[in-house]
N, C-alpha and C positions, 0 to 999 in steps of 0.2 A: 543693399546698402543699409536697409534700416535692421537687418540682423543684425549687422555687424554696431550702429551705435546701440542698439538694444544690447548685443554681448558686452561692450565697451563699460556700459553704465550699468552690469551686474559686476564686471571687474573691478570698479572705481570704487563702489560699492562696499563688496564685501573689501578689498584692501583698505579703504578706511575704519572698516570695522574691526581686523586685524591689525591695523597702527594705532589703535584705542587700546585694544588689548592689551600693543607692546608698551607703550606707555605707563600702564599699571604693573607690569611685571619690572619695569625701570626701577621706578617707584619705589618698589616692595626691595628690589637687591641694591638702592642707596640706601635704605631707612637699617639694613640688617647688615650692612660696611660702614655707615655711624655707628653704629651700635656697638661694632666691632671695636671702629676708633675709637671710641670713648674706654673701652675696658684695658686697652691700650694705654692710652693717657694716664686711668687712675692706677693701673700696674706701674707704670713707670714714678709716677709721684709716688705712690704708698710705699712701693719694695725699694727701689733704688732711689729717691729723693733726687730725682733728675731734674738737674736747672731747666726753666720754662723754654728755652732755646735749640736743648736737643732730646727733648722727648719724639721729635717725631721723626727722629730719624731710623731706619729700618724697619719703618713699617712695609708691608707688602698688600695691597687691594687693590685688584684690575678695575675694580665700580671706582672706587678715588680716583685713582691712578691716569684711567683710559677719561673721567671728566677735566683731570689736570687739579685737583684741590690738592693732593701729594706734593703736587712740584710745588705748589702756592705755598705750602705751609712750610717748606725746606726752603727755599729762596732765599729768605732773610735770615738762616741761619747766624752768618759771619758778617751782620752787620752790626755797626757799633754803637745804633741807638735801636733797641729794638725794642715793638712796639703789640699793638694788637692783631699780630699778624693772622690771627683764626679770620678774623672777621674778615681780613683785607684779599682772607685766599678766598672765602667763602662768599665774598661779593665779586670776584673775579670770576666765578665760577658758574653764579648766579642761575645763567640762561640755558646751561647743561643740566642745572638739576630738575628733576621731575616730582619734589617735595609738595605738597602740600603747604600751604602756607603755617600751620600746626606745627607740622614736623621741623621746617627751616628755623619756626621759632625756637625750637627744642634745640636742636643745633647750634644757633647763634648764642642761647642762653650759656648752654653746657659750653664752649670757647670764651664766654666772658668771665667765666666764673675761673681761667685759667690763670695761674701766677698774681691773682689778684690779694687772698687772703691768705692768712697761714696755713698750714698742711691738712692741720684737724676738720678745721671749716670747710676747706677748701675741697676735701675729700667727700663730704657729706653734702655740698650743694654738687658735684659730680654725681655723685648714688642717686641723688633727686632724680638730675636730668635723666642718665643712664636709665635710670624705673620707668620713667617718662617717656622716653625712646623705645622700652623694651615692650611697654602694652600698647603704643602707637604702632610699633613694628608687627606686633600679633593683630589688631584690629588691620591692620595694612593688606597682610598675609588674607584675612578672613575675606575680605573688601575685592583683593582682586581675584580670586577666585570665583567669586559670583559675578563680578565687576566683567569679567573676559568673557564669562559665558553668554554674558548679556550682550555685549559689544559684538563679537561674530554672531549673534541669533539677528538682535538688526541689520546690523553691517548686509548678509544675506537676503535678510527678507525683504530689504528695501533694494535692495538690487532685482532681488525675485520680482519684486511686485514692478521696477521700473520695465524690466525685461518683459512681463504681461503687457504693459501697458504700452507700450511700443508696438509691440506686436498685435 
């Protein structure tokens, strides 16, 4: 019986040490499907001068998509007072994403800067954000890679060492 809670609690163990992990690799594939959206966005203002309403239709991202931020941003397409809808998908969405408090602000920034000024401006506080997202996303990338290796080396050894110490 006591093997068995000693195996128990090197399993509990390293699997939380591999749900650290998965959590930074989340992380890393929202920050690099912002990133995306965003190049999206200013594609659709700079080439086509697409009203603030239907740029984001046609987009395709399983990382949007599978959190629901997609459907949030289309919903109020055909409505007749339309509003801050970045923000309204983006705080719907809130508890699915796995941002950094940094990154969400980047995020929220680059959606308020949306349909607010004229095209010129408007395109150049997107580039800001975009730049901003784009060495957050590389520091991200850097982060979890070290970041997972670190999470399964604990994850294990504190299970190793609980399973010693059981035993």
């Amino acid at each position: 019986m006591r093997l068995l809670g000693a195996l128990l609690c090197f399993f509990v163990s390293t699997c939380l040490g591999l749900s650290a992990g998965g959590r930074e690799r989340a992380r890393t594939e929202e920050c690099v499907a912002f990133l995306s959206l965003f190049s999206h966005v200013q594609n659709q203002i700079s080439y086509f001068s697409a009203p603030t309403k239907v740029i984001y239709r046609g987009i395709e991202n399983g990382t949007l998509a599978r959190i629901g931020f997609l459907d949030a941003l289309c919903a109020h397409e055909n409505d007749d007072i339309y509003f801050d809808v970045w923000s309204s998908a983006l705080d719907s969405c809130e508890d699915k994403l796995h941002l950094t408090a940094e990154q969400m602000a980047t995020v929220r920034a680059f959606g308020s800067c949306i349909g607010k000024t004229n095209g010129e401006l408007q395109l150049r506080q997107m580039e800001y954000y975009a730049n901003t997202m784009a060495t957050e996303t590389e520091r991200q990338r850097s982060e979890m890679q070290k970041n997972i290796k670190v999470y399964r080396t604990l994850g294990f050894a504190a299970g190793a060492a609980m399973l010693l110490l059981v035993l």
